[in-house]
C-alpha positions in Angstrom: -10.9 -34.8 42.8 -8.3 -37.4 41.3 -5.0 -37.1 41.0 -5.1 -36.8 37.4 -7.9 -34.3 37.6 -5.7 -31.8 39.7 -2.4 -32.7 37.5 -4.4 -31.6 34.6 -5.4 -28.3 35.9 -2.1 -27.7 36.8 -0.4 -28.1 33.7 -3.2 -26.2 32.0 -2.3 -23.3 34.6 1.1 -23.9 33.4 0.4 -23.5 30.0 -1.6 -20.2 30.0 0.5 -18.6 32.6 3.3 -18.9 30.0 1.1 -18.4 26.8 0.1 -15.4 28.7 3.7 -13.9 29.7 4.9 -14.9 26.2 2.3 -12.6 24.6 3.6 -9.8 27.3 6.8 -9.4 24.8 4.8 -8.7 21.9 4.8 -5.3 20.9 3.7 -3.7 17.4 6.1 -3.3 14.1 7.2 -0.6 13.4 5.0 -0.9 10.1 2.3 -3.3 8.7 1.5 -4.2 4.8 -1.2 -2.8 3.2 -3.2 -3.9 0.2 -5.6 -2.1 -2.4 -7.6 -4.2 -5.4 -9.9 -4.5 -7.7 -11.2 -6.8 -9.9 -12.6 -6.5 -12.8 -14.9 -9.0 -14.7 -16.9 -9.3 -18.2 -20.5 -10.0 -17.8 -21.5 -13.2 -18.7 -18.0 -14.4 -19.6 -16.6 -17.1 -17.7 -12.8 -15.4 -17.7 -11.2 -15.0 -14.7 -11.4 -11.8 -13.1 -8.3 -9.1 -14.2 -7.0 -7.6 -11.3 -5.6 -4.2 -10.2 -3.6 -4.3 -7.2 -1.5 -2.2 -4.8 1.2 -3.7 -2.1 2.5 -1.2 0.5 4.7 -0.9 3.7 2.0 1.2 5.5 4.3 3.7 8.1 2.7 5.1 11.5 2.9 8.4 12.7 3.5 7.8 16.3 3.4 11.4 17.2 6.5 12.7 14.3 5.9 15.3 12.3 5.6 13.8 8.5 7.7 17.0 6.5 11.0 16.0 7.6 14.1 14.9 6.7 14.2 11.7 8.5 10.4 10.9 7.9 8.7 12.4 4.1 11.1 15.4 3.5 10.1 17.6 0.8 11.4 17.8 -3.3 13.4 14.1 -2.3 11.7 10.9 -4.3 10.2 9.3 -1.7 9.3 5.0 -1.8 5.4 6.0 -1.2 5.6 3.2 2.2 7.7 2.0 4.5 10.7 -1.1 3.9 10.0 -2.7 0.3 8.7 -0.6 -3.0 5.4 0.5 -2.9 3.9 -2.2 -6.1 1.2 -1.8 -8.5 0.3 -4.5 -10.6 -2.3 -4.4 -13.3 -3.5 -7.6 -15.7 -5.2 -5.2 -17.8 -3.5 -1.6 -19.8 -4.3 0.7 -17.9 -4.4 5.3 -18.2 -2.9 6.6 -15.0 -3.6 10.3 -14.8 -1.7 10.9 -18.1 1.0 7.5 -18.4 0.2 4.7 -20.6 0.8 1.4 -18.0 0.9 -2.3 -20.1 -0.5 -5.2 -18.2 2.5 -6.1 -16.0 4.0 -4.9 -12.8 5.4 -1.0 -11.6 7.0 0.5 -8.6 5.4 3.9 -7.2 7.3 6.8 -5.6 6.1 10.2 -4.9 8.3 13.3 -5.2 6.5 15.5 -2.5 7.0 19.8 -2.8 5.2 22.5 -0.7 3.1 23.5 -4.3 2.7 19.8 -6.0 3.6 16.2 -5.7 4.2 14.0 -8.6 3.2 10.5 -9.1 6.8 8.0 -10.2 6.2 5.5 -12.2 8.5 2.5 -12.9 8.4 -0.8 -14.8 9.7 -3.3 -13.0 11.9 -5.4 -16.0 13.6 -8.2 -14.2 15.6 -8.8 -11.1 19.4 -8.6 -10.6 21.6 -11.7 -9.2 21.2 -9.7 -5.6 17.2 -10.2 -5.7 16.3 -6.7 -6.2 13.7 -5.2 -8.7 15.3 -3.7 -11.9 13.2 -0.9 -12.8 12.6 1.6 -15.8 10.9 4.5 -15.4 8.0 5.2 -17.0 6.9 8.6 -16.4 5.8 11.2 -14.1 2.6 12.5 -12.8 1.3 15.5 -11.0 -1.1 14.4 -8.0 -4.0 16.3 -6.9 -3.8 17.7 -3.2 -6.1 17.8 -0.4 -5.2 19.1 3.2 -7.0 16.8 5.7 -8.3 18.9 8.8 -7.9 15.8 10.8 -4.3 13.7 10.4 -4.4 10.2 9.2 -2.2 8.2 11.8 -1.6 5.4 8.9 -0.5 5.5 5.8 -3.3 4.4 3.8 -4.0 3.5 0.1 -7.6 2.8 -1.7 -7.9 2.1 -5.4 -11.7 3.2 -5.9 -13.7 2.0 -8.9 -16.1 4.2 -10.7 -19.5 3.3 -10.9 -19.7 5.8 -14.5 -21.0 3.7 -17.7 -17.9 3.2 -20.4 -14.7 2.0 -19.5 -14.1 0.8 -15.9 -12.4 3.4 -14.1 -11.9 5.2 -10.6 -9.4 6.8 -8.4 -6.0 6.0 -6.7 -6.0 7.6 -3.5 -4.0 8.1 -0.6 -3.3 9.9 2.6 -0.9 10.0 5.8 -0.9 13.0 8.2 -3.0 15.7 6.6 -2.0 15.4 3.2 -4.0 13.3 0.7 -3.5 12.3 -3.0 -5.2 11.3 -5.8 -5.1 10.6 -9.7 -7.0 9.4 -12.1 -7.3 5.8 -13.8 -9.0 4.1 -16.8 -8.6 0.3 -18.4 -7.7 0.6 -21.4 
């Protein structure tokens, strides 16, 4: 074996031993993003596709209890996610449940109680000099409610198309611990 032979394993040890006790630091966030879409397109139209689309800070579990004051507490608006507003953005008008929504972008919260949760809606209108979202609410919602007899570890979101003839429509869903939600939407 050549000198160079042996200097290039060694440096190659080098490498991975330190790629290796690098990736010993790394430990998971505290939350990840999720993301939710659909898109909808006209047959036989060339158009680009209109989109429906969800953005959220999905929380973990991590063995807390999701009713309390620290975490989801109950009858206190809650951002629906973890660190930056929950988003829905829709290029098409849009029924949700019972709320009219224009193509454009919204913020979600959920107000969760012990009997119903409601569905928050709000426009986002512009940004202030600070960067944040100026918002304008559009309405509220009631959710429907489902226990879970197993707990969802992730806060998870799914926007699911209907495959009914007419209008395109489906459901927007979503679930962390053993409570899951769900309303209604149509294009409009």
């Amino acid at each position: 074996m050549s000198i160079r032979t042996i200097l290039a394993a060694t440096v190659l040890t080098i490498a991975a031993a330190a790629t290796v006790q690098a990736q010993a630091g790394l430990s998971a966030a505290a939350s990840t993003r999720g993301t939710a879409e659909v898109s909808l397109t006209t047959a036989g139209s060339d158009a680009a596709a209109k989109t429906i689309r969800l953005d959220y800070g999905q929380p973990h579990l991590r063995g807390r209890t999701l009713h309390v004051d620290s975490l989801v507490p109950y009858d206190t608006s809650w951002r629906l996610g973890a660190n930056a507003a929950t988003t829905l953005e829709t290029g098409v008008g849009l029924m949700l449940g019972s709320l009219h929504l224009d193509a454009g972008k919204y913020v979600l919260e959920a107000l969760p109680s012990r009997t119903t949760w409601m569905l928050i809606v709000h426009r986002i209108t512009g940004t202030n000099p600070e960067g944040e979202n100026i918002l304008a609410e559009v309405g509220k919602v009631a959710l429907r409610h489902r226990t879970l007899g197993m707990p969802i570890e992730s806060l998870s979101m799914w926007l699911i198309p209907s495959r009914e003839m007419g209008a395109p429509r489906g459901e927007l869903r979503f679930a962390w611990g053993t409570d899951e939600l769900s309303i209604g939407w149509m294009v409009m």
